[in-house]
C-alpha positions in Angstrom: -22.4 22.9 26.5 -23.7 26.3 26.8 -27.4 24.8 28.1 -25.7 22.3 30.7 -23.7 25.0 32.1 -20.0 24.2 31.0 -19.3 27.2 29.0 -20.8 30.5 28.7 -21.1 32.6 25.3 -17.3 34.5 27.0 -16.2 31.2 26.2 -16.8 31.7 22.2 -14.2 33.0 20.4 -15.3 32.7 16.7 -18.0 31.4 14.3 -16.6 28.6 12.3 -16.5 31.1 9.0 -14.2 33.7 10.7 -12.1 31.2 11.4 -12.2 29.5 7.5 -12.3 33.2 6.0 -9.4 34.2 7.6 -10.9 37.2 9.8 -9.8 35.7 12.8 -7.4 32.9 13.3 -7.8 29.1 14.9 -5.6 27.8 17.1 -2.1 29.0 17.5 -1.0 26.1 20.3 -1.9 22.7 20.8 -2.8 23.4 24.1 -6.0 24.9 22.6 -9.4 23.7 22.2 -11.4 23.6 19.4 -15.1 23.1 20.1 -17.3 22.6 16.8 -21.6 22.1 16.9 -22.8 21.5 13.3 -26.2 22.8 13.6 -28.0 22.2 10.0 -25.7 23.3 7.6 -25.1 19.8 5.3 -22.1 21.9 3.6 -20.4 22.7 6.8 -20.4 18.9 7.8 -19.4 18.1 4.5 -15.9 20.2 4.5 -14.9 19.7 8.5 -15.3 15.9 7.4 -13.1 16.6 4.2 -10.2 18.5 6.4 -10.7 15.8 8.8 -9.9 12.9 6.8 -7.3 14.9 5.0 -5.7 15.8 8.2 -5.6 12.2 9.3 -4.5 10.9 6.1 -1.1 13.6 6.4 -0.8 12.4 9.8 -1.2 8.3 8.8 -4.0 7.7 11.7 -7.5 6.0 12.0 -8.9 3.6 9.4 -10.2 3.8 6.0 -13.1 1.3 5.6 -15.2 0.9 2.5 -18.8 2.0 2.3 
């Protein structure tokens, strides 16, 4: 987004282990958005897919399918 112009770095708030550590907080509305690049980290992807299925599972959405 930052390359094709729709944001600019004023528009980043936090690195995703500020937010997981605590030293600054996430969204406080859900009129916020949350804008995540995974770029290399295999562990990163690993635990925003874990919250994410977690989430969705507490929430009863989307679909389990077997791999």
């Amino acid at each position: 987004p930052i390359k094709e112009g729709t944001i600019d770095e004023s528009h980043i708030y936090a690195e995703l282990a500020e937010i997981v550590s605590g030293a600054k907080k996430g969204r406080t509305s859900d009129e916020e958005i949350t804008l995540f690049k995974s770029v290399g980290l295999a562990i990163e992807d690993t635990i925003i897919a874990k919250l994410a299925y977690e989430e969705a599972v507490k929430r009863g959405i989307g679909k389990e399918v077997e791999l």
